[in-house]
N, C-alpha and C positions, 0 to 999 in steps of 0.2 A: 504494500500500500504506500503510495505518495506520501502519509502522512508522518507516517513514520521514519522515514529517512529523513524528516525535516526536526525532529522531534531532539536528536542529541545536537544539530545548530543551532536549534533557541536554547535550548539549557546550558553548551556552552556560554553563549553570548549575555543571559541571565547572570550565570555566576559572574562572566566578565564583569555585567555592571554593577553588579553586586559588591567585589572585590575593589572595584575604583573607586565607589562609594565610600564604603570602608577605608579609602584607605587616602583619602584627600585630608582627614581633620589633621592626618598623623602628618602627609607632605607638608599643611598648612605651620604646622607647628616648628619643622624642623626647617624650614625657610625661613621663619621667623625668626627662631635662633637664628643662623646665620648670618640673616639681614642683620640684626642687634651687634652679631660680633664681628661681621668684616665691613660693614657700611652703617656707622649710628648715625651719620647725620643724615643719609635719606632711609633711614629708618624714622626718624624724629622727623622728616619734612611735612609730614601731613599735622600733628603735633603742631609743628613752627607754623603755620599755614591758618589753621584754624586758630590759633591765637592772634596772630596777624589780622584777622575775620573782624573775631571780637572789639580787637581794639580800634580800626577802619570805622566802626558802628557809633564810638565814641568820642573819636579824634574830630576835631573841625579844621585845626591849623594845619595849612596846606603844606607846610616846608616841616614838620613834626612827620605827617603823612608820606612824605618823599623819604625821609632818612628812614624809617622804620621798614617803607617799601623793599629798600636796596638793601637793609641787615637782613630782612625774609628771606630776600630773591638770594643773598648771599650763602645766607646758613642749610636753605634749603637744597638748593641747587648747585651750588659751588660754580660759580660761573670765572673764569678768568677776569672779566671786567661787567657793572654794572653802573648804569647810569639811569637820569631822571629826566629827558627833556622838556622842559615846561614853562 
């Protein structure tokens, strides 16, 4: 029967997604380490970023605004040069 020569492909490909399921929290985790131990500061960028946010929300002085732009874009990104045209 057709049906059944089909029957150990889907059960393969079951346990396959099964097994990837499983086993993404644990990749998720050990990237993490990594990221933390050989890259903290674009580990920390989204961190830098979203405080960046915050403080955008309550700053009004435009040149306060500029300098705190280019510590962000700096810490986060590590760029060779940053600047503010304005």
């Amino acid at each position: 029967m057709a049906g059944d020569e089909d029957t150990p492909a889907v059960f393969v490909a079951a346990v396959t997604l099964l097994l990837a399921a499983a086993f993404r929290p644990v990749h998720n985790r050990i990237q993490s380490m990594v990221d933390r131990r050989f890259n903290r500061r674009r580990y920390d960028a989204s961190t830098i970023t979203e405080a960046f946010a915050t403080r955008l929300r309550d700053e009004l002085d435009i040149d306060t605004l500029s300098s705190e732009l280019v510590a962000t874009v700096s810490d986060s990104m590590e760029p060779a040069h940053v600047s503010v045209c304005g």
